[in-house]
C-alpha positions in Angstrom: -49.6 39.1 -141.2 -53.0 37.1 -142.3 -52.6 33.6 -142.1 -54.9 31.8 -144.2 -54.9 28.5 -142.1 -56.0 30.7 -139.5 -58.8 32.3 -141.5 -60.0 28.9 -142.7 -60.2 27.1 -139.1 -62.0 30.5 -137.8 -64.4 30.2 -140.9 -64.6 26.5 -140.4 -65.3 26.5 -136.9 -68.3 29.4 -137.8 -69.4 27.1 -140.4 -69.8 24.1 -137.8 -71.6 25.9 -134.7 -74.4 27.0 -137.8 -74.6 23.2 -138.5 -75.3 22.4 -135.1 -77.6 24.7 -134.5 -79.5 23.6 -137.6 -79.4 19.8 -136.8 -80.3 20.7 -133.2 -83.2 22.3 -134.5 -83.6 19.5 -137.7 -87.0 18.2 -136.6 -88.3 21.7 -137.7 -89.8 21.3 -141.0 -88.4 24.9 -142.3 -84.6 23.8 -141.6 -84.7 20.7 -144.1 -83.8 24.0 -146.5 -81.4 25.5 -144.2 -79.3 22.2 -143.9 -79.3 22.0 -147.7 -78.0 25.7 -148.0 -75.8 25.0 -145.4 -73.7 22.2 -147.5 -74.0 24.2 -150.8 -72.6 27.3 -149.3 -69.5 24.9 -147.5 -68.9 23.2 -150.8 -68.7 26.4 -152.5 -66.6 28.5 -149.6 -63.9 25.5 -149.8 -63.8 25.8 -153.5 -63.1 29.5 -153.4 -60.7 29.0 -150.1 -58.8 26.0 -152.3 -58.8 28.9 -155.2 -57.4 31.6 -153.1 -54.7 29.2 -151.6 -53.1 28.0 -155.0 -53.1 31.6 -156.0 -51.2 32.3 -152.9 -48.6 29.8 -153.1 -48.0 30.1 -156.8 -47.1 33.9 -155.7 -45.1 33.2 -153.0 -47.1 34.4 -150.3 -48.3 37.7 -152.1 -51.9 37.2 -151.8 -51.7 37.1 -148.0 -49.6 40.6 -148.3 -52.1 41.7 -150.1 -55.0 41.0 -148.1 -53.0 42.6 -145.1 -52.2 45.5 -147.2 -55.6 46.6 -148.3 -57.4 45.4 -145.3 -60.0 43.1 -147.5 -62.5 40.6 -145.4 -63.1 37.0 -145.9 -66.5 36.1 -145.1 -68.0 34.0 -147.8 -67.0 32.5 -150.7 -67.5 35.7 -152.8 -65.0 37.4 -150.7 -62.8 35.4 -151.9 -63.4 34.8 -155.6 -63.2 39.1 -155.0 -59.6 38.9 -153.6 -58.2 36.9 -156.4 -59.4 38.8 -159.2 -58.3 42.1 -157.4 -54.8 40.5 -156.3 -54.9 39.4 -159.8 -55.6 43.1 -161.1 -53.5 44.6 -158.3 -50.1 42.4 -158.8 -47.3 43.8 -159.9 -44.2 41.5 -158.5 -42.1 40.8 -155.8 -39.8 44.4 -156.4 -39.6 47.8 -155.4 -41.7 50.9 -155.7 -38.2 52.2 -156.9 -37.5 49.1 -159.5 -40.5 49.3 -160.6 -40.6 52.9 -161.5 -37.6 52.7 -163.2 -38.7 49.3 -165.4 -42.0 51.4 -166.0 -40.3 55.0 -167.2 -37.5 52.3 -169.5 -40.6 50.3 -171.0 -42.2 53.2 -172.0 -39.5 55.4 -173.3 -40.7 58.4 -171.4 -37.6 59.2 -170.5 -35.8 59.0 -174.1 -36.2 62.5 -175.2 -33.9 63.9 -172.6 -31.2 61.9 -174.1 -28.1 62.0 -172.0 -30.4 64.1 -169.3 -31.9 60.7 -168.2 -29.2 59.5 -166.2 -30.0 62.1 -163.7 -33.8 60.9 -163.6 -34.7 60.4 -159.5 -36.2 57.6 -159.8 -36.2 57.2 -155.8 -38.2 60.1 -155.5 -40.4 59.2 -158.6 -41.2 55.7 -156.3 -41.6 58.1 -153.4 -44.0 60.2 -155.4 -45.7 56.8 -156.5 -46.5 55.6 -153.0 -47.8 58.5 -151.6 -49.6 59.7 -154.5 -51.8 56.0 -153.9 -50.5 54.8 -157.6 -49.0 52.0 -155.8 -48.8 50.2 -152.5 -46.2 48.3 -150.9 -46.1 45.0 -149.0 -44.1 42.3 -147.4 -41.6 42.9 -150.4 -44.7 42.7 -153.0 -45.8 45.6 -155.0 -49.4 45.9 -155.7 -51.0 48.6 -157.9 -53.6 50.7 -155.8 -56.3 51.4 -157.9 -57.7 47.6 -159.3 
């Protein structure tokens, strides 16, 4: 599973070998620049890390599934601001692939004109047919839509 301390201390620990090399090279008139990029882009990746983190904890540890599930990198700040609009898209709740199809087909009424029928709706193989069709992915316990 990702851990996002351990992201931020490897990102961190990038961001700090890049300072030294600047300041080791800070008598150079072209680095005056690079030290001032340097503390932008920090300012702004531990905006976007702080961001990400809330999102994460308000969610119980979803965003973390998520970013294990689909695989996404964390490089820079944008990476990040990406991952919490697409977790954001992508969320569907801490549930089942099952649960959720059967919430979906109820909220929608698609299953109303079979009447008494309904009640011998699969839903197990509706969620099957879900999660391998790539409607849906599953996590951790989290349910994500697949296509955000």
């Amino acid at each position: 599973m990702v851990q996002f301390d351990n992201i931020l201390e490897i990102r961190r620990n990038a961001f700090e070998a890049k300072v030294r090399l600047v300041v080791a090279y800070s008598d150079h008139p072209e680095m005056a620049a690079e030290v001032a990029e340097l503390g932008s882009e920090h300012e702004e990746f531990e905006a976007a890390w702080d961001e990400l983190n809330t999102l994460n904890d308000e969610n119980d540890g979803a965003v973390t599934a998520f970013i294990e599930a689909f695989g996404m990198d964390l490089e820079d700040a944008d990476d990040y601001r990406t991952v919490s609009a697409a977790f954001q898209d992508a969320y569907i709740g801490e549930t089942s692939a099952r649960d959720y199809a059967e919430n979906l087909l109820d909220d929608t009424g698609q299953l109303d004109a079979l009447g008494e029928l309904a009640q011998y709706f699969d839903y197990d193989a509706y969620a099957r047919d879900m999660l391998l069709g790539g409607d849906v992915t599953e996590n951790e316990g989290f349910l994500f839509h697949s296509n955000w």
